[in-house]
C-alpha positions in Angstrom: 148.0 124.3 66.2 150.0 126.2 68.9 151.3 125.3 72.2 148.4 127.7 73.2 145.9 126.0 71.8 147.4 122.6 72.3 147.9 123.8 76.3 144.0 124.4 76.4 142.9 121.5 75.1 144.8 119.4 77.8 143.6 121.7 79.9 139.9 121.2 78.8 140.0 117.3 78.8 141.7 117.4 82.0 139.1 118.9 83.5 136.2 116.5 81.6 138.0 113.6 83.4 137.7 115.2 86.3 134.3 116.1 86.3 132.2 112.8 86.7 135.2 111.3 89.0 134.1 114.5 91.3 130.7 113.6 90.9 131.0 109.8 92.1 133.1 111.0 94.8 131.1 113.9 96.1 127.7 111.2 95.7 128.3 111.2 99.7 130.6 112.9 102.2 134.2 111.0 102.1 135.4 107.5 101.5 132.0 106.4 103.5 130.6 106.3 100.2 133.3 104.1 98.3 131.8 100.9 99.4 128.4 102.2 98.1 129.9 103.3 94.9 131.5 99.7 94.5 128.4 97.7 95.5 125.9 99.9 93.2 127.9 101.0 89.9 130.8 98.3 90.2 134.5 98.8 90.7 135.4 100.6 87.4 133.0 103.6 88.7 134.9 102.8 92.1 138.1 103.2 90.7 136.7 106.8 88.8 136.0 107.8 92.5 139.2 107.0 93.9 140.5 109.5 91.1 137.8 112.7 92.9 139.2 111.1 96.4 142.6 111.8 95.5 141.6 115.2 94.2 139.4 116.1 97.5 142.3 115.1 99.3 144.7 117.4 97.6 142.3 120.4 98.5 143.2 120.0 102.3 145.5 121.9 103.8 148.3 120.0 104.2 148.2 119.3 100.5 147.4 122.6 98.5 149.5 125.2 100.3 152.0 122.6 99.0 151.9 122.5 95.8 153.9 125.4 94.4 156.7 125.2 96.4 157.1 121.4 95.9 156.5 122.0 91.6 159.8 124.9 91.9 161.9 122.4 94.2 161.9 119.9 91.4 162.4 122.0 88.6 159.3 122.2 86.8 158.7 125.7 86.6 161.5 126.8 85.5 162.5 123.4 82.5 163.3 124.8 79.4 160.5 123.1 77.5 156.7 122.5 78.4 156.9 119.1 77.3 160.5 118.7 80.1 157.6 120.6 82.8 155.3 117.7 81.8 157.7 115.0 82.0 159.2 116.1 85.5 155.4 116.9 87.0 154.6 113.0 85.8 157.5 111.4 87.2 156.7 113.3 90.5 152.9 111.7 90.3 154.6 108.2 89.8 156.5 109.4 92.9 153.1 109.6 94.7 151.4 106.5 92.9 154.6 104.6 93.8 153.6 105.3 97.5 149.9 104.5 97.3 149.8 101.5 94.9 151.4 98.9 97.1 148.7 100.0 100.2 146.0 98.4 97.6 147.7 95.1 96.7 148.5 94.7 100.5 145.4 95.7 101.7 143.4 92.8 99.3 146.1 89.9 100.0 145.4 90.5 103.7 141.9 90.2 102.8 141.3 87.1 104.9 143.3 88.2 107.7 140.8 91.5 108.0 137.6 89.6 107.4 138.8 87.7 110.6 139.6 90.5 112.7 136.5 92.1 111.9 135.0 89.4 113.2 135.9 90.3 116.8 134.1 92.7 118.6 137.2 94.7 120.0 138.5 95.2 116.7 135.2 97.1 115.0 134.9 99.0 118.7 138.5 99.9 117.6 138.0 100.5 114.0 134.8 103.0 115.3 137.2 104.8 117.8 139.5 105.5 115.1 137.2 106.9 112.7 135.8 108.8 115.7 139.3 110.6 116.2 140.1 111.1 112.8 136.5 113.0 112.1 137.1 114.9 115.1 140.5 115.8 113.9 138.7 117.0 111.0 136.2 119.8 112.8 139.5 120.7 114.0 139.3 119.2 117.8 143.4 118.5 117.5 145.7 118.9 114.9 146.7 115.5 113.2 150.4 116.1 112.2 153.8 114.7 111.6 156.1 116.3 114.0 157.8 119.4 112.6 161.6 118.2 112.9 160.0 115.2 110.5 157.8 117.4 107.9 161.5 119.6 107.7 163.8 116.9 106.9 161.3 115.2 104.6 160.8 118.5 103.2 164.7 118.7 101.9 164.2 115.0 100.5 164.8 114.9 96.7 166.1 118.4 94.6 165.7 119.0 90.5 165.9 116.3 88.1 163.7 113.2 87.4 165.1 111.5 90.4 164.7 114.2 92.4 161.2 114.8 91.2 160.3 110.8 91.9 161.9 111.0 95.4 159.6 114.1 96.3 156.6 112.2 94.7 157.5 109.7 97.5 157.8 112.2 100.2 154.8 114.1 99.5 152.9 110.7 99.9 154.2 110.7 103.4 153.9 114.8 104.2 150.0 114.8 103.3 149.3 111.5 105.1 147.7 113.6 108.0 145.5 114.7 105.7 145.2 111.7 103.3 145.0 109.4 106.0 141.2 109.3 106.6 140.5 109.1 102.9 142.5 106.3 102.8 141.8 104.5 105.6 138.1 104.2 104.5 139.2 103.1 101.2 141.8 100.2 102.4 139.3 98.6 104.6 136.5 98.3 101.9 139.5 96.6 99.8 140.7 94.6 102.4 137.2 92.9 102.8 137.1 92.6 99.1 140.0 90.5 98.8 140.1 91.7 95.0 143.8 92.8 94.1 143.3 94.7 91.0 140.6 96.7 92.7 143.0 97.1 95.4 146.1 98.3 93.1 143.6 100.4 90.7 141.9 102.5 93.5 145.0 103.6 94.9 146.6 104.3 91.9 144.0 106.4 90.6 144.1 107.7 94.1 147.2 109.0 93.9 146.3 110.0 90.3 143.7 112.8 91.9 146.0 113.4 95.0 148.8 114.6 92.2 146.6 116.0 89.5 147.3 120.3 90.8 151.1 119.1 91.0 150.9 117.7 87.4 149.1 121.2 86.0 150.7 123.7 88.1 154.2 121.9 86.8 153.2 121.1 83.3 151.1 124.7 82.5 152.8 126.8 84.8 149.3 128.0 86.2 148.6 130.1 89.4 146.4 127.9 91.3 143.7 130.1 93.6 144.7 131.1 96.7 143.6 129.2 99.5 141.5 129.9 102.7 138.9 129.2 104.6 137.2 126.9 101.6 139.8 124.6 102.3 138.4 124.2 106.2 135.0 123.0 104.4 136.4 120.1 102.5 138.3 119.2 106.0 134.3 119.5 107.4 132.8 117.6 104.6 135.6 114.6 105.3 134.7 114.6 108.6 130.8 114.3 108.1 131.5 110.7 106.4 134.4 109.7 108.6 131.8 110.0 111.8 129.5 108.4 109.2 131.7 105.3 108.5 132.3 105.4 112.5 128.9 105.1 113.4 128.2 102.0 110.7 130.7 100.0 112.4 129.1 100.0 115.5 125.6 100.0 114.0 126.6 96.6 112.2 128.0 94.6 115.1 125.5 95.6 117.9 122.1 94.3 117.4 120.1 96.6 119.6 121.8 99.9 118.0 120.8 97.8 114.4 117.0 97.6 116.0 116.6 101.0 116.3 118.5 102.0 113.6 116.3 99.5 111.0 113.3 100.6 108.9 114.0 103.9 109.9 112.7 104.9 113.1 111.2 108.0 113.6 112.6 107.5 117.6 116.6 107.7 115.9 116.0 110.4 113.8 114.6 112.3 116.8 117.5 111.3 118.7 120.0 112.2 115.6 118.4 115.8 114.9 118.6 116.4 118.6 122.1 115.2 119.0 122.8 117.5 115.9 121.1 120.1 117.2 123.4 120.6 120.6 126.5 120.2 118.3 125.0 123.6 116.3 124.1 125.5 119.4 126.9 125.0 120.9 129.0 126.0 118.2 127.0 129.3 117.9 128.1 130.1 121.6 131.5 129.2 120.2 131.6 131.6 117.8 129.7 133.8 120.0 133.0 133.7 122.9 135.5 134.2 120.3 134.6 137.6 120.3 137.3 139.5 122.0 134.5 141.9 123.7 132.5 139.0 124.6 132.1 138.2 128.3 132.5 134.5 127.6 135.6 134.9 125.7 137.2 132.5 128.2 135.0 130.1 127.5 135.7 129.6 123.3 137.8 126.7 123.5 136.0 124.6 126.0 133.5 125.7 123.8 134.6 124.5 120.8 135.8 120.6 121.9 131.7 120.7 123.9 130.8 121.8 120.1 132.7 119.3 118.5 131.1 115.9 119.9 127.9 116.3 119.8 128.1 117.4 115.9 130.4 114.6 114.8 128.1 112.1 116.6 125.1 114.1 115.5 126.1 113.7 111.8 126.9 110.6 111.9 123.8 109.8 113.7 121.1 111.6 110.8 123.3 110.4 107.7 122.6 106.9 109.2 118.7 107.5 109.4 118.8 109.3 106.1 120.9 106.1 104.6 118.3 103.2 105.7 114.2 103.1 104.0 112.1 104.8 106.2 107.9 103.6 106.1 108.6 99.7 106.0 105.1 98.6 106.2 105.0 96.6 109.2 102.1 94.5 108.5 104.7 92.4 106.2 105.6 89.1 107.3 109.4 88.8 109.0 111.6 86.7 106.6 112.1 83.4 109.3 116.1 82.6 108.3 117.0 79.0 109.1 120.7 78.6 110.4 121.0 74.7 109.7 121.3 74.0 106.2 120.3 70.2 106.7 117.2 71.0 108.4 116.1 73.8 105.8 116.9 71.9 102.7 114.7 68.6 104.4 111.9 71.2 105.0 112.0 72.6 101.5 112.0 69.1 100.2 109.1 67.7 102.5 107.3 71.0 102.0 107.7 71.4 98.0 109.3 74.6 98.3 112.0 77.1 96.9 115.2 77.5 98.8 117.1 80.8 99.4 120.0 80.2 101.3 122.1 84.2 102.4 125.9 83.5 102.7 126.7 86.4 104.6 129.4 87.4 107.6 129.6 89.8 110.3 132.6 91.2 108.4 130.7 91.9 105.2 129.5 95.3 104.5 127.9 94.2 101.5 126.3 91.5 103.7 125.0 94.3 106.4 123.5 96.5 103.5 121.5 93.5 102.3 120.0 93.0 105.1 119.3 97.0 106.1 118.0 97.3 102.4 116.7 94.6 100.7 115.6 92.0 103.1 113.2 94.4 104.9 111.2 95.8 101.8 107.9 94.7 102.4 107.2 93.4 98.9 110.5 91.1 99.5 109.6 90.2 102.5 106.0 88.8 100.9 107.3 87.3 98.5 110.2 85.4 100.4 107.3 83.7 102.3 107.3 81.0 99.2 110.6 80.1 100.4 112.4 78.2 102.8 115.3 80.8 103.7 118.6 79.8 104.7 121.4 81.8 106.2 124.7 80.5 106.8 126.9 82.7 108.9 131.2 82.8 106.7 131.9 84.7 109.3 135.1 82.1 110.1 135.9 80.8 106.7 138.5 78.2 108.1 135.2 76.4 110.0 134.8 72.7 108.7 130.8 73.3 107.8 131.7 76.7 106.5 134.5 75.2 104.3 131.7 72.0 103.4 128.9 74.2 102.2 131.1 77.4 100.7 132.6 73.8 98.0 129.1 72.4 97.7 127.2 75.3 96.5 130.6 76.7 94.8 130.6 79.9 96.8 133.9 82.1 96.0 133.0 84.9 97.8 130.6 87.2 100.0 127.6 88.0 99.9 126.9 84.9 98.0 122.6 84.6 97.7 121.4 81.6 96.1 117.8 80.5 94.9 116.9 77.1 94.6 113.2 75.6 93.0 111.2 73.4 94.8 113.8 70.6 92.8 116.6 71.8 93.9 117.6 73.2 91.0 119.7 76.7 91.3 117.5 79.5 89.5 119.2 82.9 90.5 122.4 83.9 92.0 123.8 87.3 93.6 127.4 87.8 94.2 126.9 91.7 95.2 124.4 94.0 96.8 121.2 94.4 95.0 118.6 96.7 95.4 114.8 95.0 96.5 113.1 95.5 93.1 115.9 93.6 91.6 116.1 91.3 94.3 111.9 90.7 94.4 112.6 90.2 90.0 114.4 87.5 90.9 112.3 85.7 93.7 109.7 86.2 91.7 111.3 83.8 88.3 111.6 81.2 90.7 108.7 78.4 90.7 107.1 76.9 93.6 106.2 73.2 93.3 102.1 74.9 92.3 103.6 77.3 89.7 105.9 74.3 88.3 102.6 72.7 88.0 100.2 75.0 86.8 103.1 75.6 83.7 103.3 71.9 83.0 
C-alpha cells in the first residue's frame, strides 16, 4: 500500500466519522438541540454531536478563512514527512481541546451553583437576552468580535514546532470564540444542569475535536479546502435560528402564561409565530430591495436591515417552538391533578387504595419542562394517570430541609426523578430522564391498582 492509497483511506474514514456526528448535530438548528439529543439517544450520541458542533462551528467565518494560514504558521505544510504534518496538525488540535475541555469539567462541578441561579427569574430573563443578542449577531445585526489590536497580537502567538503548534491550538480557541461562543454557550448550560463531569469533559473535547478537524486535514494531507463565501453566511443563519430558539425556551419555561399559550399547540401561537415570521421576510425583501444603488430607498437599507432582523429572530424562534410541542391534544382528557404535599398524597393513596406517582422536577430542569410539555399532556397519559394519586415535589432549592428529607427517602440522585408506587407502596417503575408518552403510558399501565392486585390474586 502507498501513501496514496494509505492517504485516502484516512481520508475516507475521516469523513464516515463525520457523517452521522453531522447528522445528530444538524437533527435541529444549533446547540438548541443538544439537550434533545442528550435526553432522547443518551450522552454517547450527545458527545457524537458535540464532534458535528465543533465542525459547524469551524465553517463560520471566523474559523475557515483561518485555516490555511494558521496550518503554514506552524509548519505543517511545509514538514518533511506526512506522518511530521500529522503529528504537528494533532498537537495543534490538543492545542484547541486543551482550551475547551476544562469549560466542560467546570461547567458540571458548578452544576449546583447553576441549577440555583436558574432558579431566579432575573437570571433566565438574562440568560434569554443573551441568547437574543448572540442570534441577532448571527443575521448579522452587529458584528461579535475581539478587538483587532487583540485578534493581531494573538495572531503572532506561537511559530513552527510542536510548541508552537500547541500554543496556536490555544490561541485559535480564543480567536474563533466570536464565533464559537453561541455553540458553546448552549452546550455549557445543558452540562451545567447535568452536573455529570465526564459528559461535561467529553462534549467539549469532542467539541474541539470537530472545531479542529479542517486544521488536522488541511495540515496532515496538504489539501486545498473550497473557497469560502456566501455558504458560510448560511451556517451563521442556521446558528442563529436555534440560538433565538433556545432564547425563546427560557422564557417559555419560567412564565406560566407564555407556557399556556404555548402548550398543546395552539393554533392562536402559531398564527402569531407565522405572522411574526412573516414581517421579518417582508421586511427583508424591502432590504434587499434598498440595497440597490438605483433604488429610491437606498437610504433606507440599513434601517431596513436591523427592522428585518427582529421580527425574524423572534419569528423563528416563535414557529420552531409551535412546531417543537404536540399539536391536537384532545381536550376532552381529564387534567393530571398534581398534589404538592407529599404527606397528604401518600395518606390519600393509602385511604383510597391507589397507585402513587410522585414528579421530582425543578424550575431549572429542562428535562423537567419537556416532561411536562410532552408527556404529561398526551391524552392517553393523562387517562390513564387518573388511577393514581400524583405527587409533584418542586427540587427547585435542593438545600431546603423537606427537599433534602424526601430527595434521601425515596433515594433520589438527580433530576427528573419520576417514581411509581402500587396501591402498597411498593416502587414499580422509575425514570431518571425524559421519556416519550408511549413509554411513559407502558409504564403506568404495569402498575396495579388495589382492583387489578385483586382480580390477579
Amino acid at each position: 500500500m502507498n501513501r496514496r492509497q494509505l492517504t485516502q483511506i484516512l481520508l475516507l474514514a475521516a469523513v464516515l466519522m463525520l457523517v452521522p456526528a453531522l447528522a445528530w448535530a444538524g437533527e435541529g438548528s444549533e446547540t438548541g438541540k443538544f439537550d434533545q439529543i442528550l435526553k432522547d439517544h443518551g450522552p454517547i450520541v450527545a458527545v457524537l454531536a458535540s464532534f458535528g458542533f465543533g465542525f459547524v462551528a469551524s465553517l463560520t467565518p471566523c474559523v475557515y478563512p483561518m485555516v490555511p494560514i494558521t496550518v503554514s504558521i506552524f509548519g505543517a505544510t511545509e514538514a518533511k514527512s506526512r506522518w511530521r504534518g500529522a503529528a504537528l496538525s494533532g498537537t495543534f488540535v490538543l492545542g484547541i481541546a486543551a482550551l475547551f475541555t476544562p469549560m466542560g469539567i467546570v461547567s458540571a462541578l458548578s452544576g449546583k451553583l447553576m441549577g440555583s441561579a436558574l432558579s431566579n427569574t432575573y437570571v433566565v430573563i438574562a440568560l434569554a437576552l443573551l441568547f437574543t443578542a448572540l442570534a441577532a449577531s448571527m443575521f448579522g445585526a452587529f458584528e461579535l468580535a475581539l478587538p483587532s489590536g487583540l485578534t493581531n497580537k494573538l495572531s503572532t502567538v506561537g511559530g513552527v514546532g510542536f510548541k508552537g503548534a500547541f500554543v496556536m491550538g490555544l490561541v485559535m480557541g480564543l480567536i474563533a470564540a466570536p464565533c464559537t461562543g453561541p455553540f458553546l454557550t448552549g452546550m455549557v448550560t445543558v452540562i451545567a444542569t447535568s452536573k455529570n463531569v465526564a459528559l461535561g469533559t467529553a462534549s467539549l473535547f469532542s467539541f474541539a475535536m470537530g472545531l479542529g478537524v479542517l486544521f488536522f486535514v488541511a495540515g496532515a494531507f496538504a489539501v486545498n479546502l473550497p473557497k469560502g463565501g456566501a455558504w458560510m453566511m448560511g451556517i451563521k443563519w442556521i446558528s442563529g435560528v436555534g440560538l433565538a430558539y433556545m432564547a425563546f425556551s427560557y422564557i417559555r419555561d419560567r412564565f406560566e402564561p407564555i407556557r399556556n399559550l404555548v402548550a398543546h399547540g395552539s393554533y392562536t401561537f402559531g398564527v402569531i409565530a407565522g405572522a411574526v415570521l412573516l414581517v421579518g421576510v417582508v421586511l427583508g425583501v424591502v432590504h434587499m430591495i434598498a440595497e440597490r444603488r438605483k433604488s429610491p430607498i437606498a437610504h433606507l437599507s440599513k434601517p431596513m436591515k436591523l427592522a428585518s432582523i427582529v421580527p425574524a429572530v423572534v419569528g423563528c424562534a416563535l414557529f420552531l417552538t409551535w412546531l417543537s410541542v404536540p399539536h391536537g391534544v384532545d381536550a376532552s382528557a381529564p387534567e393530571i391533578t398534581w398534589l404538592t404535599n407529599e404527606e397528604e398524597g401518600r395518606a390519600k393513596a393509602l385511604s383510597e387504595k391507589k397507585p402513587v406517582l410522585i414528579d421530582f422536577g425543578a424550575t431549572w430542569c429542562t428535562a423537567c419542562k419537556e416532561l411536562e410539555h410532552n408527556t404529561f399532556p398526551d391524552p392517553k397519559v393523562r387517562t390513564e394517570a387518573q388511577r393514581f394519586i400524583a405527587i409533584r415535589v418542586d427540587a427547585s432549592d435542593d438545600d431546603a430541609p423537606d427537599t433534602k428529607r424526601l430527595q434521601e427517602k425515596y433515594k433520589v440522585v438527580g433530576l427528573p426523578t419520576v417514581i411509581m408506587l402500587d396501591s402498597a407502596g411498593k416502587e414499580v417503575s422509575r425514570f431518571n430522564e425524559f421519556v416519550p408518552p408511549e413509554k411513559f403510558l407502558a409504564a403506568l399501565k404495569k402498575v396495579p391498582s388495589d382492583d387489578t392486585a385483586v382480580s390477579m390474586k
